[in-house]
C-alpha positions in Angstrom: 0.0 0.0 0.0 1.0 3.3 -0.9 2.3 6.0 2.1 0.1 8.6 2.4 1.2 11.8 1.0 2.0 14.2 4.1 -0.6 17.0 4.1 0.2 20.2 2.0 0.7 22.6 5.2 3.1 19.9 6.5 5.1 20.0 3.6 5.4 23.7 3.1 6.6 24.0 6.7 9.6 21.1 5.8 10.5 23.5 3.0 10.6 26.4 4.9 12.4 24.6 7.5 14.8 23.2 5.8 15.6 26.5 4.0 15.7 28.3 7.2 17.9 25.6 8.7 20.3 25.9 5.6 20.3 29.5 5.9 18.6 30.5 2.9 16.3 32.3 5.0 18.5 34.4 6.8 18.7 34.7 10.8 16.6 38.0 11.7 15.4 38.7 8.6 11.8 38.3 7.3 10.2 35.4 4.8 9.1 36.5 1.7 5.9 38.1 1.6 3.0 35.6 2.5 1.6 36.4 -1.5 4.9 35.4 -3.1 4.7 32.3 -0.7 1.4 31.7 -1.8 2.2 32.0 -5.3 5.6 29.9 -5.1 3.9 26.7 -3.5 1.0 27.2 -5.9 -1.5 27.7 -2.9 -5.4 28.9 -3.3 -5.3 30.7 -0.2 -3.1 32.0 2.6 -5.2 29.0 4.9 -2.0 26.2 3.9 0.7 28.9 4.9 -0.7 29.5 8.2 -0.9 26.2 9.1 2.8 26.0 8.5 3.7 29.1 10.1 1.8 27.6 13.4 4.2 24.7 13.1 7.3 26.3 12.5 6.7 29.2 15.3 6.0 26.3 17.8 9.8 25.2 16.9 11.3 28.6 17.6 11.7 29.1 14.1 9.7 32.0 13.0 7.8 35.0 15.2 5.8 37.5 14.2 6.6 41.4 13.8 3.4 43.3 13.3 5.9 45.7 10.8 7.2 43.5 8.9 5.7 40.0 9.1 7.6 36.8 9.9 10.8 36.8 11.3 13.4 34.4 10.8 15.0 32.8 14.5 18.5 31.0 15.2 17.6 26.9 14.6 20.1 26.8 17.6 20.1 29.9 19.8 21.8 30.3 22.7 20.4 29.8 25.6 20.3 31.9 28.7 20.6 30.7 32.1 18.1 32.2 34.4 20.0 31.9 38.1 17.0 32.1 40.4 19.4 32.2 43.3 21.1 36.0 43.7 24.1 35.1 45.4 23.7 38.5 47.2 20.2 36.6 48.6 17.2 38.5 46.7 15.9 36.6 43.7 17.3 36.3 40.4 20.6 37.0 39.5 19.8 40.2 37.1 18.6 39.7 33.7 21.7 41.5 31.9 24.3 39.3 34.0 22.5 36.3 32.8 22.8 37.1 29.1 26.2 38.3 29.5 27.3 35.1 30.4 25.3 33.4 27.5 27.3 36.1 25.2 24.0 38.3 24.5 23.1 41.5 25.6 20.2 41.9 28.0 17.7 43.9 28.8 14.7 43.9 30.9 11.5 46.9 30.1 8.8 47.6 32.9 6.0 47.8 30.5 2.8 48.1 33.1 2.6 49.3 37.1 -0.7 48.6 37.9 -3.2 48.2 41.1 -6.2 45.8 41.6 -8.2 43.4 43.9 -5.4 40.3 45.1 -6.3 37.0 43.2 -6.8 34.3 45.6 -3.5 32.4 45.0 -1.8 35.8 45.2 -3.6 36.2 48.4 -2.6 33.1 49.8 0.8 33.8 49.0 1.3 37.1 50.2 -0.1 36.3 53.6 -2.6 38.9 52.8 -6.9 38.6 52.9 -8.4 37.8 49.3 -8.9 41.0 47.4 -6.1 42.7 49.0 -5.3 45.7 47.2 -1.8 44.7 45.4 0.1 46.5 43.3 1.3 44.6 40.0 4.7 45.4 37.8 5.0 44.2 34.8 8.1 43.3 32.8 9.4 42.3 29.6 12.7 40.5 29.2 14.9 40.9 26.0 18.1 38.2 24.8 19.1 40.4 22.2 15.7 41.9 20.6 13.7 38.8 21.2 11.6 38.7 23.8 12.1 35.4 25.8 10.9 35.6 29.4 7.4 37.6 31.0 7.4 38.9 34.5 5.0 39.4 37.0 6.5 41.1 40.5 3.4 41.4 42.3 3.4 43.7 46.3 1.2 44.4 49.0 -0.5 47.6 48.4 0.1 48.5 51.9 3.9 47.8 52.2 4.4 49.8 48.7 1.8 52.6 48.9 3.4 56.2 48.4 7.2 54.6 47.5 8.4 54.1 43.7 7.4 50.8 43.6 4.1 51.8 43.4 4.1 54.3 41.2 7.0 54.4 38.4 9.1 52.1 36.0 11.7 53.2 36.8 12.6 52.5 40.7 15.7 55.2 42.4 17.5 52.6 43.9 16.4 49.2 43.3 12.8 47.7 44.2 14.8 45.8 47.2 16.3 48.9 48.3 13.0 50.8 48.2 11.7 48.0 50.2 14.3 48.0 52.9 14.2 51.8 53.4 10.2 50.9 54.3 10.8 49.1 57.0 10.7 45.5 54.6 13.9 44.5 53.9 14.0 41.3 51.9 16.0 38.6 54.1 14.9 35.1 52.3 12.8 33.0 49.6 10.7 31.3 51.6 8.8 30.0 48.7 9.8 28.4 45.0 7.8 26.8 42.9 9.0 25.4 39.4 6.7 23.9 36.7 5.5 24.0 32.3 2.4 24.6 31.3 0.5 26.1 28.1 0.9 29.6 27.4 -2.1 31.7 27.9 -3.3 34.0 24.9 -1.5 36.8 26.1 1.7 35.0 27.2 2.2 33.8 24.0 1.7 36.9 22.3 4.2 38.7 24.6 6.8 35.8 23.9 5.9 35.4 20.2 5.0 31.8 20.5 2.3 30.1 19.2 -0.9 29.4 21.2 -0.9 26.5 23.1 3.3 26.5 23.4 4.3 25.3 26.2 6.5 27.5 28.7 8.5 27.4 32.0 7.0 29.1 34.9 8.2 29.7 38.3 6.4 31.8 41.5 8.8 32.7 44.1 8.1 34.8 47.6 10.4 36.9 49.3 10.0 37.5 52.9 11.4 40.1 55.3 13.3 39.8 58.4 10.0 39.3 60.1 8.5 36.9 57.8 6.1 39.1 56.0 5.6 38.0 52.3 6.6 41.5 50.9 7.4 40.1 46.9 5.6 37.3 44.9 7.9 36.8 41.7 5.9 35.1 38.8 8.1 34.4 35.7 7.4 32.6 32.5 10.2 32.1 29.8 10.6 30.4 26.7 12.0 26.9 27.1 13.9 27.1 24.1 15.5 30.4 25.1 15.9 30.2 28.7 16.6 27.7 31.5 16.0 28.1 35.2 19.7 27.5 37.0 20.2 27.0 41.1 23.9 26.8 41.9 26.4 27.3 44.9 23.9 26.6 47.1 25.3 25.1 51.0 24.2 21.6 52.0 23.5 21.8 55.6 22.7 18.7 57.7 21.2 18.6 60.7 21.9 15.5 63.3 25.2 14.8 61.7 23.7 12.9 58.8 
């Protein structure tokens, strides 16, 4: 018996592929124009192409630009260690150290600071009632111009209220600093939790994924001195692009075992 032919959308995304792979499609630059596309696999409509633009932006291979359409990616881009554990004892290692190390330059961009009504879960975490006023800022990460990692740095209201934090994107001092000169210095993660999962709508939008792609996420809490949840950390990053690092951490026994 005869294989069955693969389906057209399948085999336009091996061509592309394999052009991309073989650097006929240039890194960073865009595909042809979805007509000459059309025209060149001899398509009725644009419904083939964008079956094999799903596949090939679910393999890191493509994203979109809104200017410019499609954008050629790195079939093996480096990937960026994420060191969740500051060695100075506050979080992440920052963003630009991270992808200096990978040999890219980094950069991370507040893009939202914003109140509302704490979700459950972010109540829970924060130690604080459900519907909490907290106070939500919202950050882009960058490995070169791509966007690879979403964050989510979520405060009480009532620890942040009339500070920085609370108010602008940029913070005078650091968010830790601002923090520690209101009386809530950050002393320890009490709190890390590591997982995948599908990207939401908007996740894979900001991360230029396709829907559905799957992504890291990790929720961390920071405590002060007294024990008072005063950061929840949410991060989600492109598995391809990033990878979530602990290192140089003490083993510590207790009962001489």
């Amino acid at each position: 018996m005869a294989e069955k032919p693969l389906p057209r959308y399948q085999q336009v995304a091996d061509d592309l592929r394999a052009k991309i792979v073989s650097g006929i499609y240039p890194v960073g630059q865009p595909l042809p124009h979805t007509r000459d596309l059309i025209r060149k696999y001899g398509l009725g409509s644009d419904n083939v192409l964008l079956k094999a633009y799903k596949i090939l932006k679910e393999e890191g291979l493509i994203r979109r630009n809104a200017a410019v359409g499609m954008i050629v990616q790195d079939p093996n881009p480096p990937v960026v260690d994420l060191t969740l554990h500051n060695p100075l004892g506050h979080g992440p290692l920052p963003w630009a150290e991270c992808c200096k190390l990978a040999g890219l330059e980094g950069r991370t961009v507040t893009t939202s600071v914003t109140s509302r009504a704490a979700a459950q879960d972010e109540a829970a975490l924060l130690g604080v009632a459900p519907g909490a006023a907290v106070v939500i800022r919202a950050r882009t990460a960058h490995a070169g111009d791509v966007p690879v990692r979403l964050d989510e740095a979520i405060y009480p209201a009532e620890l942040v209220e009339g500070t920085p934090i609370a108010a602008k994107q940029q913070v005078p001092g650091g968010i830790y600093g601002t923090l520690a000169q209101a009386g809530h210095a950050p002393a320890a993660v009490v709190r890390r939790a590591i997982g995948a999962r599908p990207a939401t709508g908007d996740e894979a939008k900001g991360l230029g994924l396709a829907a559905g792609a799957w992504v890291l996420a990790a929720d961390q809490v920071i405590a002060d001195g007294r024990g008072r949840a005063v950061e929840l950390l949410r991060i989600i990053a492109n598995p391809a692009r990033v990878r979530f690092l602990e290192q140089a951490l003490s083993l510590q026994s207790e009962g001489g075992t």
